[in-house]
C-alpha positions in Angstrom: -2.9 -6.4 65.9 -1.6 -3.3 64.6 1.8 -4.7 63.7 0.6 -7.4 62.3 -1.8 -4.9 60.1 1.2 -3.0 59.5 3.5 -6.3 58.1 0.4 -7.2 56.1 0.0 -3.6 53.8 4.1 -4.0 53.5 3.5 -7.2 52.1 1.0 -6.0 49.9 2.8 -3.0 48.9 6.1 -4.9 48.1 3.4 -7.1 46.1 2.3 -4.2 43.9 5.7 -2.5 42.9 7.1 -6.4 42.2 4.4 -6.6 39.2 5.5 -2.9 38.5 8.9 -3.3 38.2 8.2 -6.4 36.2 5.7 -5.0 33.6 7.6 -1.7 33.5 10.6 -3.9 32.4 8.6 -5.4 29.5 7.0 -2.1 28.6 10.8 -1.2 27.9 11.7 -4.4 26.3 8.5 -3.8 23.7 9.2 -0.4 23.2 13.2 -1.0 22.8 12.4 -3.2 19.9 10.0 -1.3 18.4 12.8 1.5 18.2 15.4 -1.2 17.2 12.6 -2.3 14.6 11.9 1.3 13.4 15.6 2.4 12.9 16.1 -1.1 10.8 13.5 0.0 8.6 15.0 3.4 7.9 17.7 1.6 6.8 16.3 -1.0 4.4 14.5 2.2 2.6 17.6 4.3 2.1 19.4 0.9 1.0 16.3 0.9 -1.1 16.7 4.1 -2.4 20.5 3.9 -3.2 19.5 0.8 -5.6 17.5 3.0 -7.2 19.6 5.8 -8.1 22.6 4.0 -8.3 22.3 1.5 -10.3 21.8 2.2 -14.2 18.8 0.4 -14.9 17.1 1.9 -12.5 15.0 -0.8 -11.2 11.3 -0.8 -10.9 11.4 -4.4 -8.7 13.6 -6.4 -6.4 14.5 -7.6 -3.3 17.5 -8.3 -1.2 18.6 -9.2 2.5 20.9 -8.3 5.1 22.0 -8.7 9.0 22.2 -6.0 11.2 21.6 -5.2 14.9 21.0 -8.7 15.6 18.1 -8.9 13.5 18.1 -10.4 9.5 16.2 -8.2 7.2 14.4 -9.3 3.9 13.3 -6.6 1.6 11.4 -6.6 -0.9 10.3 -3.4 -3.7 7.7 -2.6 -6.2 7.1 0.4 -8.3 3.6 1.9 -7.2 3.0 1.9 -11.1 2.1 -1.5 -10.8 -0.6 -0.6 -9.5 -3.6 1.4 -10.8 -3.8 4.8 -9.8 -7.2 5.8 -8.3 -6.7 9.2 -9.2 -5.5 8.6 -12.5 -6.7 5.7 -14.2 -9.5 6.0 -16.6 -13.3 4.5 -16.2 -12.1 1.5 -18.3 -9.5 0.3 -16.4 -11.0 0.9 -13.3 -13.9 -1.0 -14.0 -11.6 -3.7 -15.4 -10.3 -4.4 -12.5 -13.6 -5.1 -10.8 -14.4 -7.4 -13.2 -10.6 -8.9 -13.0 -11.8 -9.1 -9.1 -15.6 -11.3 -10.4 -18.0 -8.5 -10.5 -20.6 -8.5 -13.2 -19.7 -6.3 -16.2 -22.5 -3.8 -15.7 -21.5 -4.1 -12.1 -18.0 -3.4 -12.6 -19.1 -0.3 -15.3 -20.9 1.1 -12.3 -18.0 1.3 -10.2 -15.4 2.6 -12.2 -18.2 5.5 -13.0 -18.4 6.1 -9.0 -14.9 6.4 -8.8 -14.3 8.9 -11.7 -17.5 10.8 -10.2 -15.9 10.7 -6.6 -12.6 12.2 -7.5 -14.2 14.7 -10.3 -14.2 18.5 -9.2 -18.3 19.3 -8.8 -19.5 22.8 -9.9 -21.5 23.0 -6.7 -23.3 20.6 -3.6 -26.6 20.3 -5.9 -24.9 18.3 -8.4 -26.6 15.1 -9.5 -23.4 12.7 -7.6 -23.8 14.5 -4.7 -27.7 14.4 -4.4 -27.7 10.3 -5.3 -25.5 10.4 -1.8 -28.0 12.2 0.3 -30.9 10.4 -1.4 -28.7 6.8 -0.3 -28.8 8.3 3.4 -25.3 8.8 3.5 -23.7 11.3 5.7 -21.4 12.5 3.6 -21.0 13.7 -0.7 -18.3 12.8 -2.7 -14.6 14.6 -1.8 -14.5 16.1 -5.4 -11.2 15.9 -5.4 -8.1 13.6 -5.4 -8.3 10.2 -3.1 -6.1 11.1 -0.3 -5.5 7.3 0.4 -6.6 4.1 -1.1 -8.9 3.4 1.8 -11.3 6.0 0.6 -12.6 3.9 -2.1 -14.6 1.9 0.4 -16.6 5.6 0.8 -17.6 5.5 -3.1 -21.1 5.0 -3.3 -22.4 1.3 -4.6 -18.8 -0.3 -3.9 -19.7 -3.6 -2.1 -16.8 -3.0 1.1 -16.0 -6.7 0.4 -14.9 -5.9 -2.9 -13.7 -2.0 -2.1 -11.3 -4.3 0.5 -10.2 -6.8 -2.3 -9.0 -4.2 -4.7 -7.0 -2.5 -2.3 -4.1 -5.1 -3.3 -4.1 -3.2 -6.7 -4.6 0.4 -6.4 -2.9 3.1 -5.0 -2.8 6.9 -5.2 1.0 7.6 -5.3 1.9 6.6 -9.5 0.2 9.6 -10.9 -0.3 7.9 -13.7 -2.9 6.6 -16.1 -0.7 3.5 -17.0 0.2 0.1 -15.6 4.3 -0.9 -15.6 2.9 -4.4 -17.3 6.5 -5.4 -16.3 6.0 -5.6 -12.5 1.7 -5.8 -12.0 0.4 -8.5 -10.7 -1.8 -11.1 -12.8 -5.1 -8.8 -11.7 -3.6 -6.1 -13.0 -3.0 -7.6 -16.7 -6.5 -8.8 -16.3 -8.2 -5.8 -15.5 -6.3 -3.9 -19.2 -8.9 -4.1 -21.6 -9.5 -7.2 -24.0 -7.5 -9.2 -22.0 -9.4 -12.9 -21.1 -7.8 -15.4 -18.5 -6.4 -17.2 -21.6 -4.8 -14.1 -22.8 -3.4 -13.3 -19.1 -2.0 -16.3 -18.6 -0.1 -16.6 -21.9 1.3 -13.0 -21.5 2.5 -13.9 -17.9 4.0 -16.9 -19.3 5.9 -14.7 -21.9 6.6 -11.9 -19.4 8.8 -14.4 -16.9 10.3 -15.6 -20.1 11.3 -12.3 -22.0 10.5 -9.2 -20.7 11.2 -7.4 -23.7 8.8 -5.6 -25.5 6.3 -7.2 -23.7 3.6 -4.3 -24.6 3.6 -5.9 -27.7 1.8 -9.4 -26.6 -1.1 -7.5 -25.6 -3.9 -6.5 -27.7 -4.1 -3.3 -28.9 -7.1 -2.3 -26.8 -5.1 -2.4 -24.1 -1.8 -1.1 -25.3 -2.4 2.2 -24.1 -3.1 1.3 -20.8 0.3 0.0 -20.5 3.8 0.7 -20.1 7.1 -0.8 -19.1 8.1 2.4 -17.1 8.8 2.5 -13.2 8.0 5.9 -11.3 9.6 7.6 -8.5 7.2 6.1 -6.1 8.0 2.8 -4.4 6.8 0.4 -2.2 8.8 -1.8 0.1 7.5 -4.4 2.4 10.1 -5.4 4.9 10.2 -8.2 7.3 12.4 -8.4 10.4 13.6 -11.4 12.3 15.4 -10.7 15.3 18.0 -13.0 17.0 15.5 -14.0 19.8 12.9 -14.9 17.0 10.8 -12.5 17.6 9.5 -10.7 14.4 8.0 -7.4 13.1 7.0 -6.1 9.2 6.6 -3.0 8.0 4.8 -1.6 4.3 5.8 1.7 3.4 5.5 4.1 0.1 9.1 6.4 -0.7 9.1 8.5 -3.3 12.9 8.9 -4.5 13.5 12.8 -4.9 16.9 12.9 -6.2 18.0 15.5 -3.3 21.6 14.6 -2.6 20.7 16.0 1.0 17.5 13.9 1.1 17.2 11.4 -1.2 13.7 10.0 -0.6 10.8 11.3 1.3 8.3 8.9 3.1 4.7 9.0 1.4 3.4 6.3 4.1 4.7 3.9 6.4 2.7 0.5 8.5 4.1 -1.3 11.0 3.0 -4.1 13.1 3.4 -1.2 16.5 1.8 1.9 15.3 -0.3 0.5 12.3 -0.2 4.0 10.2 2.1 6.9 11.5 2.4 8.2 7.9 0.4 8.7 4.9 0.9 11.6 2.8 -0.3 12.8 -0.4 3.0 13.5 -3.0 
């Protein structure tokens, strides 16, 4: 009986390190690709980067392929001027871009005043913005200072989340700047620049894929000021990853090009389908 015992925990022993040899094996597979996955992202941003500062024009958008390390890689780049700047951007274009998005216009005017309010320096914790928070119930005032990441907006008081979550397709806190690159936004984006109706969006898009030169001049002059054809230094590439076995992986990071022969671009934040975030940083 006791040999028989004895065979029987063997068995089961021999069991238990066969499904821990196996899953050990694809713990290393996973985590060899996700190397293999990280390392061909490095690469698509410095290949990134060299477009930018090589080439003359300077390019605020693109995209482009390659192969490499069994694996094809599509990339594609957008100035982060395309999108508007929750730091920077004034009440109006904020708000336009709620309305752009189908909230009512006193709605919309509400919001963009939240934002401005929530990024605005306060004198001291009795302020009136920071007492509307405590009579809302919430556990927390507004920072008073810079948005540290677009996902912060859904924190601004009165912001529906559904709608906070829609906009973050066209915000961002890395352009620094008050302008949209009409060049390069998305049709949102036009929409939310002031005096712009769907009729007047849609017949500038039209013109902008047609000519893009002096395209600040199709919009009305409300709105002129709120736009320009620059790109900025920081960029967003979304890259996608096929590998030979089919197997796929995408990543969505934010460079900002320094210009450093030794370190041409630093990494302002990086997603992946691994690790979600394991970057964001302010510039």
């Amino acid at each position: 009986m006791v040999v028989l015992w004895l065979l029987g925990a063997l068995s089961v022993l021999a069991s238990i390190y066969s499904v821990y040899v196996v899953n050990s094996a694809a713990a290393f597979a996973v985590q060899d690709e996700q190397l293999r996955g990280e390392a061909l992202v490095s690469a698509a941003l410095e290949l990134t980067a060299y477009k930018h500062l090589v080439e003359k024009t300077h390019p605020t958008s693109g995209q482009f392929s390659f192969h490499f390390g069994q694996a094809n890689i599509a990339v594609k780049f957008r100035s982060e001027t395309a999108r508007i700047d929750l730091n920077a951007a004034p009440k109006q274009l904020l708000a336009g871009l709620f309305r752009a998005l189908g909230a009512r216009p006193e709605d919309a005017d509400t919001y963009g005043e939240r934002i401005v309010a929530w990024r605005t320096v306060h004198a001291d914790a009795q302020d009136s913005e920071a007492s509307a928070y405590r009579l809302a119930g919430l556990g927390y005032q507004p920072r008073g200072a810079k948005f540290p990441h677009a996902n912060e907006l859904s924190l601004v008081r009165d912001i529906p989340t559904s709608l906070a979550g829609r906009a973050l397709k066209f915000v961002t806190v890395y352009s620094g700047r008050p302008q949209v690159n009409i060049l390069d936004a998305p049709a949102e984006v036009i929409a939310a620049l002031p005096g712009m109706s769907s009729d007047r969006v849609n017949a500038f898009l039209v013109q902008r894929d047609a000519s893009s030169q002096d395209a600040k001049s199709l919009l009305p002059a409300e709105a002129q000021q709120f736009a320009t054809a620059e790109g900025g230094k920081a960029i967003r590439v979304l890259t996608r990853i096929v590998f030979d076995n089919d197997r796929q992986q995408s990543a969505e990071t934010v460079i900002l090009i320094t210009e450093d022969g030794e370190r041409p671009f630093a990494i302002l934040s990086w997603r992946d389908d691994f690790a979600g975030i394991v970057a964001d940083n302010q510039q």
